[in-house]
C-alpha positions in Angstrom: 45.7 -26.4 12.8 44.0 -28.0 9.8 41.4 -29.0 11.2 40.6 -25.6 12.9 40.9 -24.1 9.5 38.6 -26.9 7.9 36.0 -26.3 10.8 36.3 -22.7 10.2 35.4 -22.7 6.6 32.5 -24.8 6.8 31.4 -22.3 9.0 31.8 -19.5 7.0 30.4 -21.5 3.7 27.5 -22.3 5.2 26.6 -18.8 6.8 27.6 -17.1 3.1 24.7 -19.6 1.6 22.0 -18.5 4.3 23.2 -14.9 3.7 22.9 -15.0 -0.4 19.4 -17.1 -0.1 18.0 -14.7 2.1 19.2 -11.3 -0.2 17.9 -13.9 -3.2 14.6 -14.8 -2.0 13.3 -13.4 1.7 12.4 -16.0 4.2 9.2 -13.7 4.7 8.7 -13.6 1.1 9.0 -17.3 1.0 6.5 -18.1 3.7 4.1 -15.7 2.1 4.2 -17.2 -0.6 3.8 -21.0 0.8 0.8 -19.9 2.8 -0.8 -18.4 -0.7 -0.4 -21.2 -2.0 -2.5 -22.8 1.1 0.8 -25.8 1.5 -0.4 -26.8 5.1 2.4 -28.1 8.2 4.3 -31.0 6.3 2.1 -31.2 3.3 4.4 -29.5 0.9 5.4 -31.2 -2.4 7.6 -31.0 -5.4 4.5 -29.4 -7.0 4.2 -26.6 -5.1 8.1 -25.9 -4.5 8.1 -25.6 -8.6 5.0 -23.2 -8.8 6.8 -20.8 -5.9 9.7 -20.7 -7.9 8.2 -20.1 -11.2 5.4 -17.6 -9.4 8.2 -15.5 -7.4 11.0 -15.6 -10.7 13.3 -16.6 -7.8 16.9 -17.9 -8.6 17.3 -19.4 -5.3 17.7 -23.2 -6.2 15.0 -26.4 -6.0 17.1 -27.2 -3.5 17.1 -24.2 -1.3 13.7 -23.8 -1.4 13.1 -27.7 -0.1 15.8 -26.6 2.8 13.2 -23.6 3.5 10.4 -25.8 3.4 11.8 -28.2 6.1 13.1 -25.1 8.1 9.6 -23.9 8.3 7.7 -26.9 8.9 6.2 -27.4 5.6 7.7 -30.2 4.8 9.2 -33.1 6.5 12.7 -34.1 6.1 13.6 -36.6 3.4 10.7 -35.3 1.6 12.3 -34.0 -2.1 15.0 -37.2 -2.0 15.2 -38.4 -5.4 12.9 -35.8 -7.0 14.3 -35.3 -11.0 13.2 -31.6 -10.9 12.8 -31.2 -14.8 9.9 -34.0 -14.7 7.9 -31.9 -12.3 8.0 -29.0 -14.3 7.2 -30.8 -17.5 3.8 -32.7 -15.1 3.1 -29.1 -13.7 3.6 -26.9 -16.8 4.2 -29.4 -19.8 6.8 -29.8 -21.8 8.4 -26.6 -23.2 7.6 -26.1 -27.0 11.7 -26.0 -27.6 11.8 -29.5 -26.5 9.0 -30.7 -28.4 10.3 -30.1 -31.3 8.2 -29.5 -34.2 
């Protein structure tokens, strides 16, 4: 029975995500916004995941927006392992003048 119950709410986890990144951030939107960017198949990088989430204002995650990228072809899997997210927004859109410091 546990394990029917276990099964179950993995299930039900995983569907709730897809359901809360789609309402968060569109799958159509998302594409859109890849193709905009001109991101050919499997050429997507951390650069361009962190310009479509600063362009869109989207709260869906770095993460969830790799997932969407490999979903869609325009990345390949494995591609965002190890990426330190903060870095790539500080080499895309500098350092933030509150952690500069003066």
């Amino acid at each position: 029975m546990a394990l029917c119950r276990t099964a179950s709410t993995e299930h039900i986890e995983i569907g709730a995500e897809v359901f809360a990144a789609e309402l968060i951030f569109p799958e159509e939107d998302f594409v859109s916004s890849m193709n905009e960017l001109g991101v050919q198949p499997g050429a997507c990088t951390p650069e361009h995941i962190v310009r479509i989430k600063d362009a869109t204002k989207t709260t869906l995650s770095h993460q969830g927006l790799c997932k969407r990228a490999v979903r869609f072809g325009f990345a390949r899997e494995g591609a965002f392992e190890g990426v330190t997210w903060a870095a790539v927004r500080d080499r895309v859109f500098g350092i933030p003048s509150w952690r500069r410091g003066r």
